[in-house]
C-alpha positions in Angstrom: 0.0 0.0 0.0 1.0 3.5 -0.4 3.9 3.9 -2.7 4.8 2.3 -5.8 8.3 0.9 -5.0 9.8 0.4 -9.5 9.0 -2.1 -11.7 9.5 -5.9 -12.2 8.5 -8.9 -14.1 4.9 -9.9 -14.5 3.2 -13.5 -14.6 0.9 -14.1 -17.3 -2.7 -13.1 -17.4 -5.1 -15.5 -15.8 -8.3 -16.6 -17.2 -10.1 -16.0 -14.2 -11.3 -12.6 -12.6 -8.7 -10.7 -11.1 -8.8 -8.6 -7.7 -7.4 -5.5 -6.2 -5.3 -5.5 -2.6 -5.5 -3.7 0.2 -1.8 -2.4 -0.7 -0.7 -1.1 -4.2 2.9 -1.9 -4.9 4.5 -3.3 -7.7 3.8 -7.0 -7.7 3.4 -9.9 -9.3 0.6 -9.9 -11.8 -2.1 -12.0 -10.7 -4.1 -15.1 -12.1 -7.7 -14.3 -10.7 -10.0 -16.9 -11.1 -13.0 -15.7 -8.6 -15.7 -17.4 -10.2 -14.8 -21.7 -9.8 -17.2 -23.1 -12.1 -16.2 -26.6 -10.0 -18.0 -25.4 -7.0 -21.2 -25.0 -6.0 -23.0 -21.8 -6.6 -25.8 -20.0 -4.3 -28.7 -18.7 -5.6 -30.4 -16.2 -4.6 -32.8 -14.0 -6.0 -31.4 -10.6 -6.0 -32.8 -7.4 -8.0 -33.2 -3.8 -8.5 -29.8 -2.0 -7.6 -30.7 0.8 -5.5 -30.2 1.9 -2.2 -27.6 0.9 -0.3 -26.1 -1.8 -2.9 -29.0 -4.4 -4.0 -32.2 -4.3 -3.1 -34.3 -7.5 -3.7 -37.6 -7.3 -5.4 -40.3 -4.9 -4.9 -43.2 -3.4 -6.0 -42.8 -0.3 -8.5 -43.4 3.0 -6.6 -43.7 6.2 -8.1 -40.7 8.1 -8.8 -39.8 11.0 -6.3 -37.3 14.1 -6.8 -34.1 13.6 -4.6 -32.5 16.3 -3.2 -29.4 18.1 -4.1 -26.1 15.3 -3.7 -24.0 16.0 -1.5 -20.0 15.5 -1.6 -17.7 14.3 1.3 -14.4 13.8 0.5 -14.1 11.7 -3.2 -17.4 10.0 -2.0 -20.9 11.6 -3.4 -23.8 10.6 -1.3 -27.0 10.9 -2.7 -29.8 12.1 -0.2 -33.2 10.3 -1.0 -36.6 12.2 -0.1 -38.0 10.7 2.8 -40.5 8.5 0.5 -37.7 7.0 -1.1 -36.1 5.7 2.0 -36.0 1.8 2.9 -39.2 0.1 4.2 -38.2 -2.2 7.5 -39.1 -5.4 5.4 -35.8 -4.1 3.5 -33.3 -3.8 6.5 -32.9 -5.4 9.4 -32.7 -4.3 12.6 -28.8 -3.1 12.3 -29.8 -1.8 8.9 -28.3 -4.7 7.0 -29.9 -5.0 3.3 -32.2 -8.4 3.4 -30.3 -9.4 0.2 -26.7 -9.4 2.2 -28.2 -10.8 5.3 -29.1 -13.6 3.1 -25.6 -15.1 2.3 -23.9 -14.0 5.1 -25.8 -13.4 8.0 -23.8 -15.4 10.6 -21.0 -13.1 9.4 -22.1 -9.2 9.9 -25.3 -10.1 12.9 -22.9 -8.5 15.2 -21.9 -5.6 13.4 -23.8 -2.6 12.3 -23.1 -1.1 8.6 -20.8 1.8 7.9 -21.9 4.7 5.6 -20.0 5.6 2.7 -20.3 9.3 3.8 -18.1 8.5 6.9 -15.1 7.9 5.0 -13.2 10.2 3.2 -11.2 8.5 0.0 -7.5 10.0 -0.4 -6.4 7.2 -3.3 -6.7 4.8 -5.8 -4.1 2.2 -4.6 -5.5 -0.9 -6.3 -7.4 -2.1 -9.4 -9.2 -5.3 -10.4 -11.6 -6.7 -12.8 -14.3 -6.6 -10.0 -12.6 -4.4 -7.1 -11.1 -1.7 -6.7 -8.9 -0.4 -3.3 -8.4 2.7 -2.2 -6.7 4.6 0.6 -9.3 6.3 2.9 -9.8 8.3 6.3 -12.5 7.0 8.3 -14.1 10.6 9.7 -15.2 9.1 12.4 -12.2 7.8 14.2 -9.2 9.3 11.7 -7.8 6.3 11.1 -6.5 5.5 7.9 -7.7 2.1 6.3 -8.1 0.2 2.9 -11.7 0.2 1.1 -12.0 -2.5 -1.3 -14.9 -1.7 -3.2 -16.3 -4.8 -5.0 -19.1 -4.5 -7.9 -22.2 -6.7 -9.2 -22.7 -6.8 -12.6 -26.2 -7.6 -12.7 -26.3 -9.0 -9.6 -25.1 -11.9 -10.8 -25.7 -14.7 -8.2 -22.2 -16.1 -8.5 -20.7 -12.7 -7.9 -22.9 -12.5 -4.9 -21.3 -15.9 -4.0 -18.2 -14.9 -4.3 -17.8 -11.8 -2.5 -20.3 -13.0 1.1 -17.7 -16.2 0.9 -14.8 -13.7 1.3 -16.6 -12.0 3.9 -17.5 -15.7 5.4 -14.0 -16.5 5.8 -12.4 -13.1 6.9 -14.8 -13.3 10.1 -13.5 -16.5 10.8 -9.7 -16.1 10.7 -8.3 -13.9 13.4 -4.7 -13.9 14.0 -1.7 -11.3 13.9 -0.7 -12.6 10.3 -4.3 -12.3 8.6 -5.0 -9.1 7.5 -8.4 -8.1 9.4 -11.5 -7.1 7.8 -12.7 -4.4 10.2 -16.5 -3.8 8.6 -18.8 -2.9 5.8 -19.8 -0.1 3.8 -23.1 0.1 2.0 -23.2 2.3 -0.6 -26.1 4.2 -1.7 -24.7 5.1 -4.6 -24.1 2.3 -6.8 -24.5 -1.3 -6.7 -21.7 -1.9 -5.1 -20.2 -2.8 -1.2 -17.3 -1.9 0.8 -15.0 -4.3 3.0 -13.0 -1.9 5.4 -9.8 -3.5 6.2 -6.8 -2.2 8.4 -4.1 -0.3 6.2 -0.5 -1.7 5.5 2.2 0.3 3.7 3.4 -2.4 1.8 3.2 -5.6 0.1 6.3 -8.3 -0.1 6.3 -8.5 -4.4 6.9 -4.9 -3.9 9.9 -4.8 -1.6 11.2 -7.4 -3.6 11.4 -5.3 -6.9 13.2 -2.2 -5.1 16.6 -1.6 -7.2 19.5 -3.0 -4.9 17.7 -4.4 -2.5 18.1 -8.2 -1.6 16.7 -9.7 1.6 19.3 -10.9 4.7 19.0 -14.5 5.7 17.5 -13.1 9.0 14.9 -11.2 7.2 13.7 -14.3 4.9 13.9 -16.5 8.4 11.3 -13.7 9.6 9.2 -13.1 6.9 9.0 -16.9 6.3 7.9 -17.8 10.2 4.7 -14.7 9.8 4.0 -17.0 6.6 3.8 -20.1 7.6 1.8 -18.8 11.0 -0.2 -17.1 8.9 -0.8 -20.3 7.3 -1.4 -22.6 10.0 -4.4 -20.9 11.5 -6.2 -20.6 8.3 -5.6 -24.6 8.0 -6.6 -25.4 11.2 -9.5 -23.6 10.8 -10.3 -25.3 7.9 -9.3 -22.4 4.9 -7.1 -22.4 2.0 -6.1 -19.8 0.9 -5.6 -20.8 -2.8 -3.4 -17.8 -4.1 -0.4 -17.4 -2.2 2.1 -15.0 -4.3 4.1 -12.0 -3.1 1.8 -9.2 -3.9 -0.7 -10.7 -1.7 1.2 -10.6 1.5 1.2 -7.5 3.1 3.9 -5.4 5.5 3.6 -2.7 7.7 6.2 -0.2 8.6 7.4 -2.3 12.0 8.3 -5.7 10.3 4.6 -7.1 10.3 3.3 -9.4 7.7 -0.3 -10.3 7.1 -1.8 -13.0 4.6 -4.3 -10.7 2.7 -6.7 -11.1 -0.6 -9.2 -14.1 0.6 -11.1 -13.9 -3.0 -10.1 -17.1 -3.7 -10.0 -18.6 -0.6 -12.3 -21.7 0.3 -13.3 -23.8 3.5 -12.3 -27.3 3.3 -12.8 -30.3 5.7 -9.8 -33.1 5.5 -12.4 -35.9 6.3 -14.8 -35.0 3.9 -13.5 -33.8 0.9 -15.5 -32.2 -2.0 -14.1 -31.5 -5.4 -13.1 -27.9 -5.8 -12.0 -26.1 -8.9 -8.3 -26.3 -9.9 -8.3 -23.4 -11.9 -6.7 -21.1 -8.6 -3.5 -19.9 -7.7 -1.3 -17.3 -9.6 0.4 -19.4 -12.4 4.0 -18.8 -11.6 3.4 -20.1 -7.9 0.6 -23.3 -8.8 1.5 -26.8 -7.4 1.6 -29.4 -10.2 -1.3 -31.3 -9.3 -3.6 -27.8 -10.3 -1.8 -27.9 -13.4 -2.5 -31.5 -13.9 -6.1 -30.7 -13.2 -6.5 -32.4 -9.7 -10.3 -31.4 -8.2 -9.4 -33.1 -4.9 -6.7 -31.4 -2.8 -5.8 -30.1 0.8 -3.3 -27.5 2.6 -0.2 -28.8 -0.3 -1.4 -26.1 -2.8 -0.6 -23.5 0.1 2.6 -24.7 0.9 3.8 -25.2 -2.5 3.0 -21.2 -3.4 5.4 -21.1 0.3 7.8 -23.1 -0.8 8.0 -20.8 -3.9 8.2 -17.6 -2.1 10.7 -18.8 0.0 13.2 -19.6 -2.6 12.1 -16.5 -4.3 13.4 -14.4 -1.4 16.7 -16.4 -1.4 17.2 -15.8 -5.1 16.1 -12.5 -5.4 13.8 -13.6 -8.4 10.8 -15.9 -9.0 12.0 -19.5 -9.5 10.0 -20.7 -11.9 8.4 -17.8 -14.2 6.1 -20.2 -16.9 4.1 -18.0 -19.7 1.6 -21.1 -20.3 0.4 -23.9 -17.8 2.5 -26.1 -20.6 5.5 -24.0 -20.0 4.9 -23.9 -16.2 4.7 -27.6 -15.6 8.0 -28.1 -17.6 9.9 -25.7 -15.8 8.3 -27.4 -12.2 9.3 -30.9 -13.9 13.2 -29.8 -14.9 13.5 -28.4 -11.3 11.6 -30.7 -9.0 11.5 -33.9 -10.8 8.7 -35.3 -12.6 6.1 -37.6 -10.6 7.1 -41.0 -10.3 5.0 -43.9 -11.9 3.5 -44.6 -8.7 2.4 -41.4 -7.9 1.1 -41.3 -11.9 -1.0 -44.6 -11.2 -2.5 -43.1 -7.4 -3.6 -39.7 -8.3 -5.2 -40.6 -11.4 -5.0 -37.1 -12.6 -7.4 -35.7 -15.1 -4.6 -34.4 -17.9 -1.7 -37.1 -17.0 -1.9 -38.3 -20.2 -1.4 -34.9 -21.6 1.3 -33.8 -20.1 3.3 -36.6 -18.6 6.7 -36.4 -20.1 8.0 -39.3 -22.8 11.5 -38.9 -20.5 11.4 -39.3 -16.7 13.2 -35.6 -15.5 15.7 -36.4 -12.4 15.2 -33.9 -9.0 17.9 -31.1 -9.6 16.8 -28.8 -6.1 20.0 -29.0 -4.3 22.2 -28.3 -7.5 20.4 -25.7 -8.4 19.8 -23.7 -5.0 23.5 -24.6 -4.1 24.3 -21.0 -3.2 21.5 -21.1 -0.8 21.9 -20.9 3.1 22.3 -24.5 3.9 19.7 -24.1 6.4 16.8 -23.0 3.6 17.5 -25.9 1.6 15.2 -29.2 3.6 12.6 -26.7 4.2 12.9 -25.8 0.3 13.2 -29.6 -0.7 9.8 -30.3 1.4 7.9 -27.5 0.4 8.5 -28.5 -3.5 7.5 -32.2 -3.2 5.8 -33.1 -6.6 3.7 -35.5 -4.2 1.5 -33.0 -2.2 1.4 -35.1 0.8 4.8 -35.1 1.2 4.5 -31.1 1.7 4.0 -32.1 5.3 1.6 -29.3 7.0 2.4 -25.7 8.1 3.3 -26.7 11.6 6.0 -29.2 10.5 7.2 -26.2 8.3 7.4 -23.9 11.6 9.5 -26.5 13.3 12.0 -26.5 10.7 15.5 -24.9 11.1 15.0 -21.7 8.2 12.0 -20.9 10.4 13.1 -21.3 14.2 15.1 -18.1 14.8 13.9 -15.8 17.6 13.1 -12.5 16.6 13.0 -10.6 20.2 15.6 -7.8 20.4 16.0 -6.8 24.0 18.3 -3.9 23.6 15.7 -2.6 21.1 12.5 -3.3 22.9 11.4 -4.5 19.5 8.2 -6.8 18.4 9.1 -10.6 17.7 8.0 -9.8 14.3 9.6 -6.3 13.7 11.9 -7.8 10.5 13.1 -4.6 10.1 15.0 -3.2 13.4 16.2 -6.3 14.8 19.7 -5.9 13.9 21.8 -2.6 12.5 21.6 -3.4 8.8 18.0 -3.7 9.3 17.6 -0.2 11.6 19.3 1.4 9.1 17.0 -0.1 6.5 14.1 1.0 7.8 15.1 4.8 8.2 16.0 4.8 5.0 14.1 2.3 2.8 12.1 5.0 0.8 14.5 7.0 -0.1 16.5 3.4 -1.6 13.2 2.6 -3.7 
């Protein structure tokens, strides 16, 4: 969020929708692929955008002249005459819209909705096919926090779907490396909805592309632990997270980095398991097994997109930057290996006959990574397993040697997360990373 630290290289296009961040930094460019035709849908019956965002169906009223609109801040609220205003069978008690209360109910029955006049935009920080983000002030408190606006192109049940299952799993996550979804804005404006989130200065893709910076073993050790914590509560309570990639994990100014962008995210249940769309995941960072079309899969997709980002940081470069899903699972089979004729008879993989190579490739990780910190390299070797359930789980990551490193600086009174102050390079880094980018 906030600045726009220089330029690097971009992923391919994905042929799903895209979505904005609650941080605008160069990053890498992302596969969206909101709408998983594999999955169930919800329907509901939804029409008529007025007032706030959607209103569902009602009887034609006469039409009444609105008053003057009125401009706070980049936001212009329309006043309605007092005839035009909701009826009760509309809102709920809190003043939730019948059509939101709908699909996610359980989710906002606590909270009561923000007004769009309350909150003052300052900028544009991030753009999607469906979403927007900007940088606001909320007038009432003067805190400063991202809006992502998301749209509904004629309330189109699936988008509907899409965006209460975001807001579904945000309420259910709550720990110091998921970014927090604070409330919602209904809009009377358009046919639209915002999700207030807290604000963060910066993203990891885009400290990554700063000219002449390269991150200290320390720092990857750090950044790597928030990860992988990060991680392990959204598995253990039942989420993946399905498009793990740089420009979607978020940093504050002290060090702190939070797993953000949950449009793509899913619940999932180990013991009974569903088939869910493989068409997820940023291209440059999806496990072999999406590529291969698997429907069935766990908490491996995560820690393969970890496993990525992790040698990433080391190299100062994405590993494996594919232009086609062809490209991408030769460049994972010269690297990793390709799957073994017992793992080729198990999964039973929808396009193994396409792309399963005439020539077995051999496992080339520790040749190729042989500049790497010695310690990086099992963690590496794990997260890259072609088998997913050789990935191990989150916690085993946490317990391995790149990632057990205490962070507590005494002399500096400093968080066990602040990645940035924890030693002298690092203090210096901090006072004077702007000026660097």
């Amino acid at each position: 969020m906030g600045c726009v630290f220089g330029k690097q290289s971009r992923p391919p296009s994905s042929d799903r929708r895209r979505r904005s961040k609650t941080v605008a930094s160069p990053r890498h460019p992302r596969t969206r692929r909101r709408r998983s035709r594999g999955e169930p849908s919800t329907e509901i019956s939804v029409v008529n955008a007025v007032d706030p965002v959607v209103d569902v169906e009602e009887k034609e009223r006469p039409k009444q002249p609105k008053q003057k609109a009125r401009h706070t801040g980049d936001f212009s609220v329309s006043i309605p005459a007092p005839e035009r205003r909701r009826t009760p069978s509309d809102l709920n008690q809190q003043g939730w819209p019948s059509w939101l209360m709908a699909v996610a109910g359980e989710a906002i029955r606590d909270w009561t909705p923000r007004r769009a006049n309350t909150f003052e935009k300052l900028d544009k920080i991030g753009q999607g096919t469906y979403s927007n983000v900007y940088k606001a002030r909320d007038l009432l408190t003067g805190k400063i926090v991202a809006l992502k606006k998301v749209r509904f192109d004629n309330l189109e049940p699936e988008s509907v779907k899409f965006m209460a299952r975001e807001i579904l799993v945000l309420r259910k996550l709550n720990h110091p490396n998921v970014i927090k979804l604070e409330g919602l804005v209904t809009s009377r404006m358009s046919s639209s909805l915002y999700l207030i989130f807290e604000y963060m200065e910066h993203d990891l893709a885009g400290l990554a592309a700063c000219h002449g910076i390269k991150f200290t073993e320390p720092q990857v050790k750090c950044y790597m632990k928030q990860l992988l914590s990060g991680l392990e509560h959204c598995h253990n309570q039942g989420v993946l997270h399905r498009d793990i990639k740089g420009s979607n994990l978020l940093i504050d100014n002290e060090g702190i980095l939070k797993i953000a962008d949950f449009g793509l995210a899913t619940f999932y249940d180990p013991e009974q398991k569903k088939p869910l769309t493989s068409r997820v995941v940023t291209l440059w960072y999806r496990p072999p097994e999406l590529l291969l079309g698997a429907t069935y899969y766990g908490v491996g997709v995560d820690l393969w997109s970890a496993g990525c980002i992790l040698a990433e940081l080391i190299s100062g470069k994405p590993i494996m930057p594919g232009r086609t899903e062809v490209e991408q699972l030769h460049k994972i089979f010269k690297l990793c290996g390709s799957p073994s004729e017992q793992y080729w008879k198990k999964s039973k993989l929808p396009n193994a006959t396409l792309f399963k190579p005439q020539q077995p490739y051999k496992r080339c990780i520790a040749e190729t990574f042989k500049d790497f910190p010695s310690s990086s390299l099992p963690l590496i070797e794990t997260l890259l397993s072609i088998d997913p359930e050789e990935r191990s789980t989150a916690t085993a990551a946490l317990n391995s040697e790149v990632s057990c490193i205490s962070f507590v600086n005494a002399s500096l009174g400093k968080n066990q997360y602040s990645c940035f102050t924890y030693d002298p390079y690092l203090y210096i880094f901090q006072n004077s990373f702007i000026d660097l980018c």
